[in-house]
PLY file of the C-alpha trace (Angstrom):
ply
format ascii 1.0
element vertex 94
property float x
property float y
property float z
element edge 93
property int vertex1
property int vertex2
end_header
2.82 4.92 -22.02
-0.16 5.71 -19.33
-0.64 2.75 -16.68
-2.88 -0.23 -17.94
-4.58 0.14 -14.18
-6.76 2.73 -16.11
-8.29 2.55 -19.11
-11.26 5.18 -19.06
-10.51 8.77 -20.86
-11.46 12.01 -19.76
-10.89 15.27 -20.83
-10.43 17.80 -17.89
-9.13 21.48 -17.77
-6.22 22.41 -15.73
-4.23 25.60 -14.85
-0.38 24.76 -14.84
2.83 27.33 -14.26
3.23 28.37 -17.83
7.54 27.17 -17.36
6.20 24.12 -15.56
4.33 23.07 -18.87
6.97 23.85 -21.43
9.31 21.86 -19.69
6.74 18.59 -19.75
6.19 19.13 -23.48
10.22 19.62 -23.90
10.62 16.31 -22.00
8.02 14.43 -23.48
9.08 15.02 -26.77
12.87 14.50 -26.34
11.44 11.13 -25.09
8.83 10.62 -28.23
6.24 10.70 -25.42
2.94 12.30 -25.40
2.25 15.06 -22.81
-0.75 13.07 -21.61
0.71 9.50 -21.72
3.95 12.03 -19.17
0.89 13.29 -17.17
-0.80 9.94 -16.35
2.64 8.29 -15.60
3.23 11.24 -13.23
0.40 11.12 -11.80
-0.59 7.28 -11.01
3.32 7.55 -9.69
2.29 10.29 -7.00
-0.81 8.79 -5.82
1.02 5.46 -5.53
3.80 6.91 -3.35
1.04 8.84 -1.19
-0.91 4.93 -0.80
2.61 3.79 0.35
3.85 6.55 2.39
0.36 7.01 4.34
0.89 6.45 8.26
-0.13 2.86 9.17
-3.18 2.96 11.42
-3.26 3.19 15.94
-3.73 0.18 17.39
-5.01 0.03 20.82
-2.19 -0.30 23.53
-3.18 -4.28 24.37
-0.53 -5.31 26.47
-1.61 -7.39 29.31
-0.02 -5.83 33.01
-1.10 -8.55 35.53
0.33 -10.14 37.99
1.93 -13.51 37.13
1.19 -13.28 33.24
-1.27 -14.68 31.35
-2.60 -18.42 32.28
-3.66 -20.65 29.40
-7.14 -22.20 29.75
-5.67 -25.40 27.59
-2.62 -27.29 28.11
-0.46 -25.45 24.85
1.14 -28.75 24.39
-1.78 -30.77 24.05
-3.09 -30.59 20.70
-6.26 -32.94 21.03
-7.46 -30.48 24.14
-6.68 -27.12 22.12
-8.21 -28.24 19.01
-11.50 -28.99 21.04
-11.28 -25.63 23.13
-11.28 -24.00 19.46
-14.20 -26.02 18.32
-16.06 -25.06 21.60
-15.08 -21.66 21.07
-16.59 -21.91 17.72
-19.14 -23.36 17.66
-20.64 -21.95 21.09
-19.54 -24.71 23.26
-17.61 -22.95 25.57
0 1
1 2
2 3
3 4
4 5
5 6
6 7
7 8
8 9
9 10
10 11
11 12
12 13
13 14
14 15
15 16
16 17
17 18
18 19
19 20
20 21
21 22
22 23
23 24
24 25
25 26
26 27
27 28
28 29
29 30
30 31
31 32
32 33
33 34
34 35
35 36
36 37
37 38
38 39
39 40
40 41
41 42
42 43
43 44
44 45
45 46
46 47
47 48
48 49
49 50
50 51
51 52
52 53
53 54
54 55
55 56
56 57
57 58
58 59
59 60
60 61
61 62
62 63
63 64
64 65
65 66
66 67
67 68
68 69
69 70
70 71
71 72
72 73
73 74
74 75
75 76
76 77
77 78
78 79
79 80
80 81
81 82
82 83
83 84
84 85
85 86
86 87
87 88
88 89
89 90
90 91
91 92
92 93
């Protein structure tokens, strides 16, 4: 039962604690598994938890500190002028 994400086979070589192993084969047979179909679930399960659990990355402290606030260059409310400040902007305009 090995995750349909991968679909390549290798054969590698790896040193395990000897109790660590006999306990994989004892639970993948007392589930009809395969060690290597246990192994591959095992491990695509690990690395997915370290993709999810990996610290998000720093942003830039971009908070503005002036005096007064910020002071839109385009009436907010006035769609016809913002859509033509973001064409300008666009296209050079500006």
């Amino acid at each position: 039962m090995g995750d349909d994400r991968y679909d390549a086979r290798v054969k590698t070589t790896i040193e395990l604690d000897e109790r660590l192993l006999r306990r994989a084969k004892e639970r993948a047979a007392s589930h009809g598994r395969s060690l290597r179909s246990v192994f591959e679930e095992a491990l695509a399960t690990w690395l997915d938890e370290q993709e999810f659990n990996r610290p998000a990355p720093r942003l830039r402290d971009a908070r503005f500190h002036g005096a007064g606030g910020t002071t839109p260059l385009v009436d907010l409310r006035d769609w016809d002028a913002v859509r033509d400040t973001v064409d300008d902007e666009r296209w050079g305009d500006a």
